[in-house]
N, C-alpha and C positions, 0 to 999 in steps of 0.2 A: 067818198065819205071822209070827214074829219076824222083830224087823230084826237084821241083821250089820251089826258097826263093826267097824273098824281099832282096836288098841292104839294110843290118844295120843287117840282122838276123845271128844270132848264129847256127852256122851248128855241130853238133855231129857227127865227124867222128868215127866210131870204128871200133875195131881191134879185134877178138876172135882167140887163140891158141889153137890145139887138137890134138891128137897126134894119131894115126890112128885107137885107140880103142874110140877115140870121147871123151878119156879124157883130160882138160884143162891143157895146160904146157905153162910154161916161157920159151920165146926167152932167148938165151943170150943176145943180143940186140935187142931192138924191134925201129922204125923208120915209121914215117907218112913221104910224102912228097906232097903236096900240089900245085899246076900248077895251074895259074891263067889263064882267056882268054889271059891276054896278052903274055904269055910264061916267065913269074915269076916263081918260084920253091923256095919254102920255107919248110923248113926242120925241120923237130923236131924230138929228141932223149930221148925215156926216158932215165934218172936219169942226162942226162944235162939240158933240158928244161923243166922248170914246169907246159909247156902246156898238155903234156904229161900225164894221170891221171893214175894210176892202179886203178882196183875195185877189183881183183881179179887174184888168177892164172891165168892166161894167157888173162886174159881183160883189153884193154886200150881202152882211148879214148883220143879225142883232142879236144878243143871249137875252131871252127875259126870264125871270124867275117869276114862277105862279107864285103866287098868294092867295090866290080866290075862287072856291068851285064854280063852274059855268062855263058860257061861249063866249068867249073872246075874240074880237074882231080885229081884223089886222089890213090894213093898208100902207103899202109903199108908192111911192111915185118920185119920178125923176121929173124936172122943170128944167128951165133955162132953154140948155140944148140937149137934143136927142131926150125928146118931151117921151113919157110913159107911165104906164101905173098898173097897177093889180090888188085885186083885195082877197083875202081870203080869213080861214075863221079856225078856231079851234076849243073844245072842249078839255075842260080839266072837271075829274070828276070826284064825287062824294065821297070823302074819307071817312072810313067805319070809327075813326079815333075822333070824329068833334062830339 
């Protein structure tokens, strides 16, 4: 099951890279992209955007701030080298204040 936020909350997208022995490796490029309800797509790239965080070989994250009730779709993928991807989704729900 997806999680539900609140409109204002800070959502932690992450990204984990492993390479098929389950050991941690860098993308050559690694890439969040973010799809709002309203069909927005908003992109981040590490090492041009410093939403972007590394914590580790092959761990990113992103801070997004909601703005908008709905399901928000989320996909990451690494290219170049040590290729991968994952998509997944989350719910921000109806504020009794609009």
């Amino acid at each position: 099951m997806a999680n539900t936020y609140d409109v204002g909350d800070v959502v932690r997208v992450q990204a984990a890279f492993d390479n098929a022995s389950s050991v941690a490796v860098d993308p050559g490029v690694v890439t969040f992209k973010i799809k709002t309800p309203a069909g927005q797509t908003t992109t981040y790239v590490y090492g041009t955007d410093a939403a972007v965080v590394k914590t580790g070989t092959g761990r990113y994250y992103v801070d997004y701030l909601t703005t908008m009730e709905g399901r928000h779709e989320v996909r990451y993928a690494g290219t170049v080298s040590n290729i991968a991807a994952g998509e997944s989704h989350f719910f921000v729900g109806e504020s009794m204040f609009n």
